[in-house]
C-alpha positions as CSV (number, residue, x, y, z in Angstrom):
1,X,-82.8,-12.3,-175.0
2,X,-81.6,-15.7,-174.6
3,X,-79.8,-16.8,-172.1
4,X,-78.1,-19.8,-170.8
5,X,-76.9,-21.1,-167.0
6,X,-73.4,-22.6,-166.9
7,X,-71.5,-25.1,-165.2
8,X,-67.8,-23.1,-164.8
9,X,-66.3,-24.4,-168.5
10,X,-64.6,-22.3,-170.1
11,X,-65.5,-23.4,-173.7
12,X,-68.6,-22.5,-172.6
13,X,-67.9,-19.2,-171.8
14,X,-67.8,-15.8,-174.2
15,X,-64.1,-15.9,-175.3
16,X,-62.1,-12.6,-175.3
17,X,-62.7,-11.5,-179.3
18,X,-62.6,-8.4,-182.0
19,X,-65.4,-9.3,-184.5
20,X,-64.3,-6.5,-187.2
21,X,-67.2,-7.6,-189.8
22,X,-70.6,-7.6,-187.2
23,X,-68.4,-4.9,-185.2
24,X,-68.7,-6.4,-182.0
25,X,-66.0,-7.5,-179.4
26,X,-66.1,-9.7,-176.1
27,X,-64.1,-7.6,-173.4
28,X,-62.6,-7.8,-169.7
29,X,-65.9,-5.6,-167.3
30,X,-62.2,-4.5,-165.9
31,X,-61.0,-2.9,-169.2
32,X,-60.9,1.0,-169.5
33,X,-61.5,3.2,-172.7
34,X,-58.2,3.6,-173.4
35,X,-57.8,-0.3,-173.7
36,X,-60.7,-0.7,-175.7
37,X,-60.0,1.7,-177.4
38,X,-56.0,0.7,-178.5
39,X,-58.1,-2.5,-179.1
40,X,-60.8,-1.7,-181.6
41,X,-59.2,1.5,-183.2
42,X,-56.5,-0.4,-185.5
43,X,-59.8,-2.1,-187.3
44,X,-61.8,1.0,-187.8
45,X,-64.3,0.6,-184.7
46,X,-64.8,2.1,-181.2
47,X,-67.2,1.7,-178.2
48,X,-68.6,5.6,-177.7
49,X,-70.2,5.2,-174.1
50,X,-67.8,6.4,-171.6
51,X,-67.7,9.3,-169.5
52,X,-64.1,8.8,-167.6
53,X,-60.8,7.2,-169.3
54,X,-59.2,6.4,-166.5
55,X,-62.6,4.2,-164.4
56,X,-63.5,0.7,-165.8
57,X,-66.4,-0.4,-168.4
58,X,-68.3,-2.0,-164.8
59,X,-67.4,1.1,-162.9
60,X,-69.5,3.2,-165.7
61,X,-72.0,0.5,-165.8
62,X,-72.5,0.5,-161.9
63,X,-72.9,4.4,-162.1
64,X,-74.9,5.4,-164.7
65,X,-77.4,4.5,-167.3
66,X,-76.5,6.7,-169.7
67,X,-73.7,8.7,-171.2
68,X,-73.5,11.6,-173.3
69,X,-73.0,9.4,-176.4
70,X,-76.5,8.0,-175.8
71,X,-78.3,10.7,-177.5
72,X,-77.3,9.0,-180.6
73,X,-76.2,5.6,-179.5
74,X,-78.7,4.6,-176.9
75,X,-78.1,3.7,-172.8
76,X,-75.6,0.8,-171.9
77,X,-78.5,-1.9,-172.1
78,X,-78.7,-1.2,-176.2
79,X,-75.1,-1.7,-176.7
80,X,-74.0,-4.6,-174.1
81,X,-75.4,-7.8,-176.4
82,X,-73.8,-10.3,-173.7
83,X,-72.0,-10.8,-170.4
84,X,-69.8,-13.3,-168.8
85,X,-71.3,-13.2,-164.7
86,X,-70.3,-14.5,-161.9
87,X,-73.1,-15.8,-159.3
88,X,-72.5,-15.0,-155.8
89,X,-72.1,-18.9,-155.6
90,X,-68.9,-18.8,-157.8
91,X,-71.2,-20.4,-160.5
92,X,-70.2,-18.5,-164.2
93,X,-73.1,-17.5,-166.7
94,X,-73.6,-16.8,-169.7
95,X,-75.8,-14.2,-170.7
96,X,-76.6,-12.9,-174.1
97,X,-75.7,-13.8,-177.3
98,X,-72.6,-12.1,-179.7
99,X,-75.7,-10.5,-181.6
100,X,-78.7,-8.1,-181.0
101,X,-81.7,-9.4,-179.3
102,X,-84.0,-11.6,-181.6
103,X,-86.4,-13.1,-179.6
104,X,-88.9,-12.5,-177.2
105,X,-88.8,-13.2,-173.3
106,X,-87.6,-11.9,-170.3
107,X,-84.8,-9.9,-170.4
108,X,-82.3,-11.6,-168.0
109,X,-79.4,-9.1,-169.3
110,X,-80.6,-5.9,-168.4
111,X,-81.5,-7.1,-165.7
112,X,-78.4,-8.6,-164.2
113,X,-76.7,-5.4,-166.2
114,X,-77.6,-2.2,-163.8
115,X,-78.2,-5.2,-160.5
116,X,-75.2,-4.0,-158.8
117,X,-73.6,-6.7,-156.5
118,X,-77.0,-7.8,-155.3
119,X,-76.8,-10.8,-157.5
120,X,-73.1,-11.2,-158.6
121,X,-70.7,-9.2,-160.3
122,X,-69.8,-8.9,-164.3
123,X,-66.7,-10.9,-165.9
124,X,-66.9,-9.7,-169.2
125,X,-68.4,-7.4,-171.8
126,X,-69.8,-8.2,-175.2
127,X,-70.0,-5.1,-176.3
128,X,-71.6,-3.4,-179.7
129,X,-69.5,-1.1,-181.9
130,X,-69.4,2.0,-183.8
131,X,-67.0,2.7,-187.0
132,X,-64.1,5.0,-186.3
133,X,-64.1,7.5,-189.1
134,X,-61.0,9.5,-187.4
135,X,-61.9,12.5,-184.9
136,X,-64.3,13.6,-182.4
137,X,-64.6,17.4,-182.3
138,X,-66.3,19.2,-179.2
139,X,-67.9,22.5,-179.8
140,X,-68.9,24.7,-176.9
141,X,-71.7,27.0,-177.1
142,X,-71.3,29.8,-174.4
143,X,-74.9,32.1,-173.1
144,X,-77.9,32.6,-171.2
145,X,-80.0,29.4,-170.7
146,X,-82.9,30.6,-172.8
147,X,-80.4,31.4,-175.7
148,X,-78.4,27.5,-175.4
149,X,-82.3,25.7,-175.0
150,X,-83.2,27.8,-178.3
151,X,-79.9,26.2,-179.9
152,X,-80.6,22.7,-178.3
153,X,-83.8,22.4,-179.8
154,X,-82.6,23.1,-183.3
155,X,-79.8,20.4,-182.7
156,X,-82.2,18.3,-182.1
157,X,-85.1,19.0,-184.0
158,X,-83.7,19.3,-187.0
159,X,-82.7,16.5,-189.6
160,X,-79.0,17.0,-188.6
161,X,-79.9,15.0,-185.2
162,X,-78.5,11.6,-185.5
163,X,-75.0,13.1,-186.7
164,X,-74.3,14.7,-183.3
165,X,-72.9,12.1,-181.1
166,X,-74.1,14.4,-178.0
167,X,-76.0,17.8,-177.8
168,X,-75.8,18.4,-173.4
169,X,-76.0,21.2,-171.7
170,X,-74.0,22.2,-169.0
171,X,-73.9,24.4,-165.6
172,X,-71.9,25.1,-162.7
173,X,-71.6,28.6,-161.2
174,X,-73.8,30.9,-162.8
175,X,-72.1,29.3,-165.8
176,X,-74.1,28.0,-168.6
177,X,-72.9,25.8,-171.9
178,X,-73.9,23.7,-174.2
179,X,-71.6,21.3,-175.4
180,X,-71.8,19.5,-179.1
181,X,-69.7,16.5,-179.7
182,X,-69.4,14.8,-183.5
183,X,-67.6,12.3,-185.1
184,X,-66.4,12.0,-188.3
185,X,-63.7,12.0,-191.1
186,X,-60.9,15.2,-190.7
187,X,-62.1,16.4,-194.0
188,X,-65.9,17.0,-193.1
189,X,-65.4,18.8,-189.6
190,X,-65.7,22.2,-191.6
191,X,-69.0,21.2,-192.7
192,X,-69.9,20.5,-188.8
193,X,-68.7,23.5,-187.9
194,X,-70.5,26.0,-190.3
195,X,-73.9,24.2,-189.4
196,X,-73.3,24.7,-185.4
197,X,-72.1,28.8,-186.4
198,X,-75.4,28.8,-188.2
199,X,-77.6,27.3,-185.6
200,X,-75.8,30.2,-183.0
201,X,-76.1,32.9,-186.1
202,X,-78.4,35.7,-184.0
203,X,-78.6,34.1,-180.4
204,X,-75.6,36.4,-178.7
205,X,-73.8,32.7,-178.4
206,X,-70.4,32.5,-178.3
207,X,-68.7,29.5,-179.8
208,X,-65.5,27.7,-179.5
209,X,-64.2,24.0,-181.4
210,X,-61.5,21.7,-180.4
211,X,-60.6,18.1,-180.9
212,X,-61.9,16.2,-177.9
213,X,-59.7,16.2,-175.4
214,X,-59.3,13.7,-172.0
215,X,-59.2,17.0,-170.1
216,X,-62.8,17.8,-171.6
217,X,-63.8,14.1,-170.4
218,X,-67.3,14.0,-167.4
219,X,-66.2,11.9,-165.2
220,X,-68.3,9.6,-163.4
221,X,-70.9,11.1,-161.8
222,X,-71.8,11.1,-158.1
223,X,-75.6,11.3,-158.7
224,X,-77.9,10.4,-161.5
225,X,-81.2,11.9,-162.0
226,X,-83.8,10.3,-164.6
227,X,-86.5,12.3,-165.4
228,X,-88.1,13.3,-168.5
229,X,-86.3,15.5,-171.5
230,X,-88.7,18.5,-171.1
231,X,-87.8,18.9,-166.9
232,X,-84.1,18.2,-167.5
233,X,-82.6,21.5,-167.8
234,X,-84.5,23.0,-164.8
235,X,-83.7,20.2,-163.0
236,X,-79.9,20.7,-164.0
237,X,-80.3,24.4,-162.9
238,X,-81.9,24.2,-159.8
239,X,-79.0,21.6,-158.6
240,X,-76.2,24.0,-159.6
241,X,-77.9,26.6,-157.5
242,X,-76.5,24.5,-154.5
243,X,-73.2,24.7,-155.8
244,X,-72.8,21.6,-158.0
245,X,-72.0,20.9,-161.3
246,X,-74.5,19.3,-163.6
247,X,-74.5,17.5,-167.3
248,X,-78.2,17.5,-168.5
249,X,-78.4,14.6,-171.1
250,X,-81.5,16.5,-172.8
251,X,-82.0,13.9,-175.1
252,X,-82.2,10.8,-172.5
253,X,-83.6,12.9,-169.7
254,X,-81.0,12.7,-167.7
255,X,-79.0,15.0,-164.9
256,X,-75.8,13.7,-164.1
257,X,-74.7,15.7,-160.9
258,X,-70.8,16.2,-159.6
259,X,-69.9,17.2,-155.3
260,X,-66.4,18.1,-156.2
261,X,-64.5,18.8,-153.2
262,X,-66.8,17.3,-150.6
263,X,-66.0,14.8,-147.7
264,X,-69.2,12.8,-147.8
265,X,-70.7,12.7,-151.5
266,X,-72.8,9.4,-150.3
267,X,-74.7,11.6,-147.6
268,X,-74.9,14.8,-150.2
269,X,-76.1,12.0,-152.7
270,X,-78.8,10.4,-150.3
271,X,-80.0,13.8,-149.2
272,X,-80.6,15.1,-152.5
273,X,-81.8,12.0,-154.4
274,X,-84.9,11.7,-151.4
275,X,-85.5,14.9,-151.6
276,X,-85.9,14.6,-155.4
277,X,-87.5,11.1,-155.1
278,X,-91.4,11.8,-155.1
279,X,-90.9,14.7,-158.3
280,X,-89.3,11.9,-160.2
281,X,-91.6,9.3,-159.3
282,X,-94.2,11.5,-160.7
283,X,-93.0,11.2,-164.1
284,X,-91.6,7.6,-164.2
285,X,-88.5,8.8,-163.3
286,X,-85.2,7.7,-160.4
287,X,-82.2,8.0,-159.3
288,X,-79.3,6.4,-158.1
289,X,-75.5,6.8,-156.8
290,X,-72.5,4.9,-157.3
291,X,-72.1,6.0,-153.4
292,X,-74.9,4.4,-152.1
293,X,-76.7,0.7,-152.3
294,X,-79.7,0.1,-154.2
295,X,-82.6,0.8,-152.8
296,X,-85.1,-1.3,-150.6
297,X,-86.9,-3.2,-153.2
298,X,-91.4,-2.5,-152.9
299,X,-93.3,-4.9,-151.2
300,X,-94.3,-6.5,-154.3
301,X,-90.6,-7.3,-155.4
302,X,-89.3,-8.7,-152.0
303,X,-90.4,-12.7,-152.4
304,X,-89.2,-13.0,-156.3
305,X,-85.9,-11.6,-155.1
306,X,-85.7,-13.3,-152.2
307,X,-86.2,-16.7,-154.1
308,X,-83.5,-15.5,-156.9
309,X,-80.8,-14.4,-154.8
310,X,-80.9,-18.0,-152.7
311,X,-80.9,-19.7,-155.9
312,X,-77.8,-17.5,-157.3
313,X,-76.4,-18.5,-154.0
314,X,-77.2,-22.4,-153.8
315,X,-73.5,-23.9,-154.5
């Protein structure tokens, strides 16, 4: 992706816009869904990735990689084409283009996107956007795990995959769901709905549909798991044993885990993410916190980011 460093001008700067035609809009990193959203709804378009209405776009960012919407939509770095950042020497950049990547290159974006503070902080958002067709309808599929990982498959498996917004399955207390979430016109929820009866048909599954709700809404979570799709749901299990809740992202491989109630989620987060570390490692995998710093970087990192963090900070 291309990208350009700036002297602080504002002309040269990504301008606050609504671009209703390509369906993409330049926004504050400090903006939250509902102001996105009273933004981009009146033209038809809305900006799916969010997992808390009331936390900013950088405080998702700076949390998690993914949301549930990115089993159809893709992680953050596919749907932020640009940002406005600031250096840690005041200095603003530009990064990205108003478009999706065309060229080849390094990718300074994603980068600088899931960096943290390390080397600056985000100003702005341009971000990429989905049509609004109306309503988002959440269906809840209530039974044993082996019946709802039966039902996931088929969700998404099956050629009706790329309508759900999110197929994730859920646990806390003994408690197992999986949740279904779909957008589309008022007029063709019925059709949604006698698919997801028919996928549950047999399975001893109860099901339940309602409008999306902010009550219904994640949260941001306090850990974040990456793993791969096949190890997700025992992961997700095996976590909730402890006493947590988890959001298995089946699709993206991830575990988003929730320490509700406790004093010192940062040392909860630490504990389990080391412990986790070398069984994610094995399989590509990570994890992070939005409690904790990033991690040391390896040996073979230290002098390249050494040399780009005193040049982000040279005045």
């Amino acid at each position: 992706m291309s990208h350009t460093l700036l002297e602080p001008a504002a002309e040269r700067l990504f301008p606050h816009f609504l671009d209703p035609v390509d369906g993409t809009a330049c926004v504050s990193a400090s903006s939250t869904p509902v102001e996105i959203a009273a933004t981009c709804s009146p033209v038809g378009l809305r900006f799916p990735l969010f997992l808390d209405p009331t936390a900013s776009l950088s405080e998702h960012i700076h949390a998690a990689t993914h949301t549930p919407a990115s089993c159809r939509f893709g992680p953050y770095c596919d749907n932020i084409l640009g940002m406005n950042w600031r250096c840690p020497n005041g200095t603003l950049v530009r990064v990205g283009e108003q478009v999706a990547k065309t060229t080849t290159g390094y990718d300074w974006l994603r980068f600088l996107l899931h960096s943290g503070n390390r080397f600056g902080s985000p100003v702005d958002y341009v971000l990429r956007l989905r049509p609004e067709c109306g309503q988002t309808q959440a269906a809840i599929l209530e039974g044993t795990p082996e019946t709802l990982e039966a039902c996931l498959r088929e969700f998404i498996h099956s050629g009706w995959m790329h309508w759900w917004d999110s197929v994730d399955f859920l646990t806390e207390n003994n408690r197992f769901r999986l949740r279904v979430l779909y957008h589309t016109v008022p007029e063709e929820i019925p059709i949604y709905t006698h698919r997801i009866s028919e996928i549950a048909s047999g399975r001893q599954v109860s099901v339940t549909s309602a409008p999306l709700a902010e009550g219904t809404w994640d949260g941001i979570p306090d850990l974040v798991l990456k793993t791969t799709p096949d190890r997700t749901l025992p992961l997700a299990r095996r976590i909730a044993k402890e006493g947590h809740r988890c959001v298995a992202l089946w699709y993206s491989g991830v575990v988003h885990a929730y320490f509700k109630g406790l004093r010192d989620p940062a040392s909860q987060a630490l504990a389990l993410g080391t412990a986790l570390a070398p069984e994610l490692e094995s399989d590509g995998g990570d994890w992070h916190s939005k409690h904790l710093p990033a991690p040391p970087p390896r040996a073979s990192e230290r002098e390249w980011i050494k040399i780009l963090q005193e040049a982000l900070e040279t005045p």
